[in-house]
Backbone as numpy.savetxt, mean C-alpha at the origin, in Angstrom:
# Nx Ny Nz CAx CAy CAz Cx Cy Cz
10.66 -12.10 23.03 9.83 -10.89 23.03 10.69 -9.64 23.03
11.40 -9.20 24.01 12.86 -8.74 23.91 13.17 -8.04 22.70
13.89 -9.53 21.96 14.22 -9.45 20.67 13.52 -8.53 19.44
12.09 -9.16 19.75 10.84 -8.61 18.69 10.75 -7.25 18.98
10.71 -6.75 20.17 10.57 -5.35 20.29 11.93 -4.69 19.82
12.93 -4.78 20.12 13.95 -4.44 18.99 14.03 -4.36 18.17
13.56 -5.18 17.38 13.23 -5.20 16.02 12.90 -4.26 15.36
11.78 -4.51 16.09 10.16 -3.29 15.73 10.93 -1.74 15.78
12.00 -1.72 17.01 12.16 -0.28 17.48 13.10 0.09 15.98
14.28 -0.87 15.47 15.13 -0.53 14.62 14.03 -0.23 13.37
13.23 -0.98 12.73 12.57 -0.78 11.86 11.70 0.75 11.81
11.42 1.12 13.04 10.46 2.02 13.18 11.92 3.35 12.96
12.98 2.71 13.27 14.12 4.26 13.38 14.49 4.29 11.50
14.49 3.30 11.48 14.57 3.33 9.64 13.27 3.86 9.06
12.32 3.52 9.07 11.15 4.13 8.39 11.59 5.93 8.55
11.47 6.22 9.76 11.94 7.81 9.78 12.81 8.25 9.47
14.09 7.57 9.82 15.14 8.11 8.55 14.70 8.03 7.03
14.71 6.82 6.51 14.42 7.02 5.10 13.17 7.98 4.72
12.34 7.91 5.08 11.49 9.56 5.17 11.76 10.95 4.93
12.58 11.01 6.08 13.77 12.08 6.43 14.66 12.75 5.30
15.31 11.73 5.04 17.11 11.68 4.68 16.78 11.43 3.30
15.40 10.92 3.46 15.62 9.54 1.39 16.58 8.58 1.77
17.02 7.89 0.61 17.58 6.69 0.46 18.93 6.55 0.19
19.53 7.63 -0.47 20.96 8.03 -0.17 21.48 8.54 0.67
20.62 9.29 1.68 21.08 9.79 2.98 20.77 8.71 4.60
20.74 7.50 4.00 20.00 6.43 5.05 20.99 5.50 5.19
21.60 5.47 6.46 22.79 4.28 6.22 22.42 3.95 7.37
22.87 2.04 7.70 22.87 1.57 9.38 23.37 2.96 10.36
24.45 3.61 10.06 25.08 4.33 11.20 24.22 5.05 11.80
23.36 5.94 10.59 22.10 6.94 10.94 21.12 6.53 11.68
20.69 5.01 11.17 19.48 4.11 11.93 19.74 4.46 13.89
20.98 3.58 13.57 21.14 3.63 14.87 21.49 4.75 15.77
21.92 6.03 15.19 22.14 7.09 16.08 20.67 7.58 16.34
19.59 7.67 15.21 17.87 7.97 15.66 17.72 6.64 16.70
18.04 5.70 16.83 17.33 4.76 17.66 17.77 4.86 19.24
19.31 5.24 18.94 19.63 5.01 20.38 20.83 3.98 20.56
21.21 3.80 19.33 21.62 2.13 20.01 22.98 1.92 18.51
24.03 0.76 18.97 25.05 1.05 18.67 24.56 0.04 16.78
25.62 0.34 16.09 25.42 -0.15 14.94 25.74 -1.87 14.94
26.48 -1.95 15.76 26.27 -3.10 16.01 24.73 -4.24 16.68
23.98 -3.50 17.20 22.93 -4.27 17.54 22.36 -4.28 16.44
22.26 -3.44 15.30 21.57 -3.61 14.19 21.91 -4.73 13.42
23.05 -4.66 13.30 23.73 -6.51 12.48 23.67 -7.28 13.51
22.94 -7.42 14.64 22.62 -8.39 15.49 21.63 -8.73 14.84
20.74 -8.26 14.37 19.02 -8.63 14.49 18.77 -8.59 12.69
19.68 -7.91 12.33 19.62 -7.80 10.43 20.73 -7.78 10.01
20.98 -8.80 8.46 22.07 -9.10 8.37 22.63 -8.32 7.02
22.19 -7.11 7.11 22.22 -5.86 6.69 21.42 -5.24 6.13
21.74 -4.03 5.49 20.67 -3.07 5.23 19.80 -3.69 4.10
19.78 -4.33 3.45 18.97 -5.00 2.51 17.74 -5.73 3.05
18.46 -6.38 4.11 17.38 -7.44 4.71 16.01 -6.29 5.38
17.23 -5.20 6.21 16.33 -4.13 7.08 15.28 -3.70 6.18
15.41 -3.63 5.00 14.38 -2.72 4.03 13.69 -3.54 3.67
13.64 -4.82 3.73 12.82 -6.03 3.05 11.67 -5.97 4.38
11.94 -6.21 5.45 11.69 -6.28 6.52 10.57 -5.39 7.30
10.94 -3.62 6.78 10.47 -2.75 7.05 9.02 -2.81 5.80
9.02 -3.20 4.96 8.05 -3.26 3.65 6.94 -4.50 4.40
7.67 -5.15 4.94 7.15 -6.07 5.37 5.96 -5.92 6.31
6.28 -4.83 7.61 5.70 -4.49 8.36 4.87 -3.83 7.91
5.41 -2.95 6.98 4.45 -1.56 6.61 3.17 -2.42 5.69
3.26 -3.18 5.13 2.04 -3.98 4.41 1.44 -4.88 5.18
1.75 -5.26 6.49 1.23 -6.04 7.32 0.19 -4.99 8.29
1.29 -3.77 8.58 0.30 -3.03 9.07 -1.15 -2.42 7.85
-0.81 -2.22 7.11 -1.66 -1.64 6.07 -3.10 -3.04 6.13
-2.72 -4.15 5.72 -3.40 -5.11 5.51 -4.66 -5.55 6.75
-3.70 -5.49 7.72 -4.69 -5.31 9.13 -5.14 -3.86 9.20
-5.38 -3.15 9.04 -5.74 -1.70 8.56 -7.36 -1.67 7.83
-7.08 -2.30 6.50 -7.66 -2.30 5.38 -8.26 -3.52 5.20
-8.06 -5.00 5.49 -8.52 -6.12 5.41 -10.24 -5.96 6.15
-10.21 -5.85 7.66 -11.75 -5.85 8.04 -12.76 -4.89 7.73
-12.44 -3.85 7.51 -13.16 -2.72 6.74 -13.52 -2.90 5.50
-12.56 -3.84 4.51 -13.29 -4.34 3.15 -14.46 -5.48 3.81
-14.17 -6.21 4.74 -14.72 -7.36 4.74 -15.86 -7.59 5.27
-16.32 -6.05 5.81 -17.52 -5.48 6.44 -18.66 -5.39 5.26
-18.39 -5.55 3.67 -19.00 -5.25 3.23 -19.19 -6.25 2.04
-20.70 -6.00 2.17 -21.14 -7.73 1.27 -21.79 -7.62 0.10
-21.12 -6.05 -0.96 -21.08 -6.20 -2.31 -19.95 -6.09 -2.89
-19.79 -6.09 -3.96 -18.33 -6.17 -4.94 -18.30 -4.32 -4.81
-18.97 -3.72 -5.23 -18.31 -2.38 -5.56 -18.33 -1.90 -4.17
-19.19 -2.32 -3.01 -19.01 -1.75 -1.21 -17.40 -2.09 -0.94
-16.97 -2.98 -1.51 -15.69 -3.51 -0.59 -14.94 -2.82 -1.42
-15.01 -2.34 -3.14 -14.00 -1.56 -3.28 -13.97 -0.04 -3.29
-15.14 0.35 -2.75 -15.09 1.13 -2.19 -14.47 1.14 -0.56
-14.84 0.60 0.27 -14.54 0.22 1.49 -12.58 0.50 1.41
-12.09 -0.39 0.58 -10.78 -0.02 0.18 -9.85 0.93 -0.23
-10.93 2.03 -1.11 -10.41 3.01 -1.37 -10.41 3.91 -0.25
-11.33 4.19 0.47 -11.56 4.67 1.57 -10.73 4.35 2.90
-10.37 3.04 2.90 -9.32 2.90 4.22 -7.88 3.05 3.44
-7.49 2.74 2.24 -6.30 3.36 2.41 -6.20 4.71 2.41
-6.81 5.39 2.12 -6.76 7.00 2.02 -6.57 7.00 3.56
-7.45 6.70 4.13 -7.53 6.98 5.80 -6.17 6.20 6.74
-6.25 5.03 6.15 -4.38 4.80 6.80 -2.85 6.05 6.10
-3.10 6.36 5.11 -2.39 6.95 4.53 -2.29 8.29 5.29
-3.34 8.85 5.28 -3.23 10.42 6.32 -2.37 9.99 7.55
-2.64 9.40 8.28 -1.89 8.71 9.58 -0.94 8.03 9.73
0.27 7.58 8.89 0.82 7.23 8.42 1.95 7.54 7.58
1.89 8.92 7.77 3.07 9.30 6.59 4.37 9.10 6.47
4.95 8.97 7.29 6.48 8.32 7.23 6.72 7.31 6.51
5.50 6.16 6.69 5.21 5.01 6.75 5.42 4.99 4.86
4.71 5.56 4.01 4.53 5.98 2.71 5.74 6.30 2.04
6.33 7.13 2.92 7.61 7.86 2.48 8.55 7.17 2.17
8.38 6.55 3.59 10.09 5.52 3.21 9.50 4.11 2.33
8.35 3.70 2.42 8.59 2.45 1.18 8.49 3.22 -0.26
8.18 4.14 -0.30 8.26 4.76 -1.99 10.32 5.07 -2.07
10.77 5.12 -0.99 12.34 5.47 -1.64 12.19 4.03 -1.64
12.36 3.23 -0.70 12.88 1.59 -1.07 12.42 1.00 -2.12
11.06 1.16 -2.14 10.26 0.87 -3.87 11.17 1.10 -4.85
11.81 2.35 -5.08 12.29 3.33 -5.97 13.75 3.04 -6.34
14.19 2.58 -5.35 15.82 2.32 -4.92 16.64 0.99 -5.09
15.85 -0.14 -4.08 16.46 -1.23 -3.89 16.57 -2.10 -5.23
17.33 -2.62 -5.40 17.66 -3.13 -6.55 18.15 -5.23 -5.86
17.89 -5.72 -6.97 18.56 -7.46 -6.25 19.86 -7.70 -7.50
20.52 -8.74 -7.05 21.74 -8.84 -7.89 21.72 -8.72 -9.36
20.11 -8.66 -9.85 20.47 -8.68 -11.41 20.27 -7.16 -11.69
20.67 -6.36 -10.67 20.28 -4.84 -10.92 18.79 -4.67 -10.99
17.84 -5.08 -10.82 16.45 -5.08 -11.35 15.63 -4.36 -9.67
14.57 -3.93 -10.12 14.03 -3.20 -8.73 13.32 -4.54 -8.00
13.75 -4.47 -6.74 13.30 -5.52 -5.84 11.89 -5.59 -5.74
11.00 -4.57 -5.79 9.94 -4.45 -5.51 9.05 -3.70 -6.67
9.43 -4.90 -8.15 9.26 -4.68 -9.29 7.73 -4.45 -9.53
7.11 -4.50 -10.94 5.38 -4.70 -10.75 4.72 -5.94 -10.42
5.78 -7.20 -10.91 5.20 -8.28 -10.32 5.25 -8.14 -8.42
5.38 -7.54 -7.59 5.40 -7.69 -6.66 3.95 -7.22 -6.30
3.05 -6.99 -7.13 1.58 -6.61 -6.95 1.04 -7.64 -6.99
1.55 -8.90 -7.23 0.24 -10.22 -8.11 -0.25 -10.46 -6.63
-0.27 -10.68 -5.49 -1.11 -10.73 -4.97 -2.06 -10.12 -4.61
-1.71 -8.52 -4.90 -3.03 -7.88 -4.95 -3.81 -7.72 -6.04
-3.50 -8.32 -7.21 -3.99 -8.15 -8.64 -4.96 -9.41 -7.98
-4.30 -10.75 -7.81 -5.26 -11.53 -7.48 -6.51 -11.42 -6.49
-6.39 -10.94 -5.83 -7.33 -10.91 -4.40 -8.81 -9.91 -4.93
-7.93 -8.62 -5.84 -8.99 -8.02 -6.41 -9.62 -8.32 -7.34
-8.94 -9.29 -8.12 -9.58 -9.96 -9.42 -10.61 -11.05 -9.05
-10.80 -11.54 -7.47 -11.25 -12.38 -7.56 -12.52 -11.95 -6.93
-12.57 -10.71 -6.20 -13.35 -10.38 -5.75 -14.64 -9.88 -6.78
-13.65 -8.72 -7.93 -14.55 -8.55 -9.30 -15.43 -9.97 -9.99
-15.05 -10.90 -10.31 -15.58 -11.94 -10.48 -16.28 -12.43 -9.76
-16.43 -12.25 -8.59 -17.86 -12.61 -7.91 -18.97 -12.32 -7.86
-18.41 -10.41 -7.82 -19.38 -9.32 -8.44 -20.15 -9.89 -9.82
-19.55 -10.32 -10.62 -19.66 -10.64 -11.87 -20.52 -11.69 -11.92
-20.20 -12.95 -10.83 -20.98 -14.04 -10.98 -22.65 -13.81 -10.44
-22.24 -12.61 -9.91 -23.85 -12.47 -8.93 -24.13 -11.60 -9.86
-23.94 -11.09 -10.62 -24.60 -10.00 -11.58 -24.98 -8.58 -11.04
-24.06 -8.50 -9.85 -24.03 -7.27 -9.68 -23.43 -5.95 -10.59
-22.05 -6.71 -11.01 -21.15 -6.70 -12.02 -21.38 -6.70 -13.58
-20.85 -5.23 -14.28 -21.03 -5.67 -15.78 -19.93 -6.73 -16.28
-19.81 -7.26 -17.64 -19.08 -8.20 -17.78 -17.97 -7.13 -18.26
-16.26 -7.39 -17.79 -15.56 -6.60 -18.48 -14.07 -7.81 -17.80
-13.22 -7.07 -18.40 -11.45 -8.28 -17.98 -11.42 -7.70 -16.59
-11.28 -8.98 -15.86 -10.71 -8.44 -14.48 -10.01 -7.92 -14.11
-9.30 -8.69 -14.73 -7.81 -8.61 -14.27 -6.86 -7.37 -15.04
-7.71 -6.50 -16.07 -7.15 -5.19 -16.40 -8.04 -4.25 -14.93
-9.37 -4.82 -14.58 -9.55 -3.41 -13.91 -8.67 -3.62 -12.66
-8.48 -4.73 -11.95 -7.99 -4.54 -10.91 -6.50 -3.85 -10.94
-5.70 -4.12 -12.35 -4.54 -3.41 -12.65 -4.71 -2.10 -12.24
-6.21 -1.61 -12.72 -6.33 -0.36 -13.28 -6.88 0.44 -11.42
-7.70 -0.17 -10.62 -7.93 -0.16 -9.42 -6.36 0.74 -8.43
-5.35 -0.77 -9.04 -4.66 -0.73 -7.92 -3.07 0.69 -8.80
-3.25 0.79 -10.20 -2.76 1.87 -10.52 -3.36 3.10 -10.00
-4.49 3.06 -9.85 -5.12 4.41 -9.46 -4.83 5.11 -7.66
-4.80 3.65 -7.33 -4.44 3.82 -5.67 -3.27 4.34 -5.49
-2.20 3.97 -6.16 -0.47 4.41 -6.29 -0.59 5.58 -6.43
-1.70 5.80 -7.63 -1.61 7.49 -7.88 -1.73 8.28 -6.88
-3.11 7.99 -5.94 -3.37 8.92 -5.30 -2.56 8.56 -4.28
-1.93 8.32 -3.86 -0.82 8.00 -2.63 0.54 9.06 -3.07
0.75 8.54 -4.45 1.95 9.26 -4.66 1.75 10.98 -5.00
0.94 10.98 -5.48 0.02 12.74 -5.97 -0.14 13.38 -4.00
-0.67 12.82 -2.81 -0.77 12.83 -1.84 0.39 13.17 -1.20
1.85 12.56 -1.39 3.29 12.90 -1.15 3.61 14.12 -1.66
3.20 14.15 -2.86 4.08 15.68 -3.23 3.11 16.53 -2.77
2.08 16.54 -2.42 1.01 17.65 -2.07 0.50 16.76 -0.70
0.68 16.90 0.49 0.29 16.67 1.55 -1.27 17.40 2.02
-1.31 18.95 1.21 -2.13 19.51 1.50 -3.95 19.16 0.99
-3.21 17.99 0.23 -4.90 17.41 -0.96 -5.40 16.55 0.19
-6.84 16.55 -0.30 -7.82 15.85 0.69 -7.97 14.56 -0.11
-6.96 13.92 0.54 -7.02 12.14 0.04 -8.08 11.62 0.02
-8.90 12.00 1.07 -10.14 11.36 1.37 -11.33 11.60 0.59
-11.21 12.87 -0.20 -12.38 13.20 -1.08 -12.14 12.33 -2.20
-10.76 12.17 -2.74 -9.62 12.09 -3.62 -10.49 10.01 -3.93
-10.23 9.65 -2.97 -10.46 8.79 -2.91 -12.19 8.03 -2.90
-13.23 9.26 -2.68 -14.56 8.69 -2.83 -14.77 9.21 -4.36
-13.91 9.81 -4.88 -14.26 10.70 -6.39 -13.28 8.97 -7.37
-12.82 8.36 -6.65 -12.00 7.08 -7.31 -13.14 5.96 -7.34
-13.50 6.07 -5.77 -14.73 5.08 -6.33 -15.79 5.29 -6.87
-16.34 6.59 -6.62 -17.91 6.80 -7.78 -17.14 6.61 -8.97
-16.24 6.99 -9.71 -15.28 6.37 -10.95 -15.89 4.94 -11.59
-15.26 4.46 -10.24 -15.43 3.11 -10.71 -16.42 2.23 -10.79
-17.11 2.74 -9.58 -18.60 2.24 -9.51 -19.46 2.04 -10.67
-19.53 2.99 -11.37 -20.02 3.99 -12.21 -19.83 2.79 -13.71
-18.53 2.24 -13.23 -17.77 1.55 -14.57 -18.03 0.68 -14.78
-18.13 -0.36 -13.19 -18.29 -1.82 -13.61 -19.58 -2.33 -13.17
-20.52 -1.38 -12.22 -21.54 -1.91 -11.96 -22.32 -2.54 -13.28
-23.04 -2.95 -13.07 -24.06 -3.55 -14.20 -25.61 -2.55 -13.75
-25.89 -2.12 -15.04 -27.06 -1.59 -15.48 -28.39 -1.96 -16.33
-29.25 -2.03 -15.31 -30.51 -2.57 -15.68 -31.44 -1.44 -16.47
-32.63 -2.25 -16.63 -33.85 -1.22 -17.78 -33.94 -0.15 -16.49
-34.29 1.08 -17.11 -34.55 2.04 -16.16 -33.70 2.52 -15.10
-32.30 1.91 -14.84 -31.52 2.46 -13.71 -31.03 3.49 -14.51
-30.55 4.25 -13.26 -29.81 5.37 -13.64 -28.47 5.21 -13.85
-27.78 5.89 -14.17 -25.93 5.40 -14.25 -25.18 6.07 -13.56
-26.10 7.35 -13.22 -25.13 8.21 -12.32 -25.73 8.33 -10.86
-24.77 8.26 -9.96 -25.23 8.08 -8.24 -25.77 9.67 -8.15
């Protein structure tokens, strides 16, 4: 337990540096002078800065996921839950900002031995899947018009990046409007339309 809270503390001193500093100004030495603690306890617990950044992504989507997971799951249509989604990340995102900061430099930065970005676009397929499968249910219940899933959820989870990253350079935008103007969007797109409905909410 000990251990784990160490962990947590080094990870949490890296998220704010890389925030801070960016990703060229972020080295173990820095970690550990924000934490408190010698550079050596850091290569105790990580077996260097590579691992630390794998690690920290790690958390930050674990926290996000427990965040965002029961709030989709509260809701028992296809376009409620992606709405539900757009809406809690906007709302983890306001609260959170460090948190944003530093995985967009590591996103941006880390590279694996073939030079290639560690945290390439395939590093989305599980969220391509989860949303694709959810659209298709929509679809099977006919809530859903018929269209490729698996482009909208591309297109879903491109739109989310946007407003996250548009949100960074302008702190001052209301994510949260930002984000119900994403789902009437979409709503709008894939619902399925009957005789006499309207199309616009």
């Amino acid at each position: 337990m000990i251990e784990d809270v160490r962990r947590a503390q080094i990870i949490e001193s890296a998220i704010e540096t890389f925030a801070e500093v960016g990703y060229s100004g972020t080295s173990l030495a820095r970690i550990a002078e924000r934490a408190g603690i010698s550079k050596g306890v850091i290569s105790y617990h990580f077996a260097g800065k590579d691992e630390l950044m794998e690690q920290l992504v790690d958390q930050v989507y674990r926290e996000i996921t427990g965040f965002v997971a029961p709030r989709v799951e509260r809701e028992s249509t296809a376009a409620g839950r992606l709405r539900a989604r757009l809406r809690s990340v906007a709302e983890y995102v306001q609260g959170h900002r460090s948190q944003l900061l530093a995985l967009a430099e590591v996103f941006n930065n880390l590279r694996d031995a073939n030079d290639q970005l560690r945290y390439g676009e395939t590093f989305n397929e599980p969220i391509y899947q989860s949303q694709e499968a959810m659209l298709r249910a929509g679809q099977d219940s006919g809530e859903l018009r018929d269209f490729d899933a698996r482009v909208m959820a591309v297109t879903v989870q491109a739109a989310i990046d946007a407003m996250i990253a548009y949100w960074g350079a302008y702190p001052e935008h209301d994510i949260a409007a930002h984000a119900e103007q994403l789902a009437d969007l979409f709503e709008n797109g894939i619902r399925a339309h009957h005789a006499g409905q309207e199309t616009d909410r």
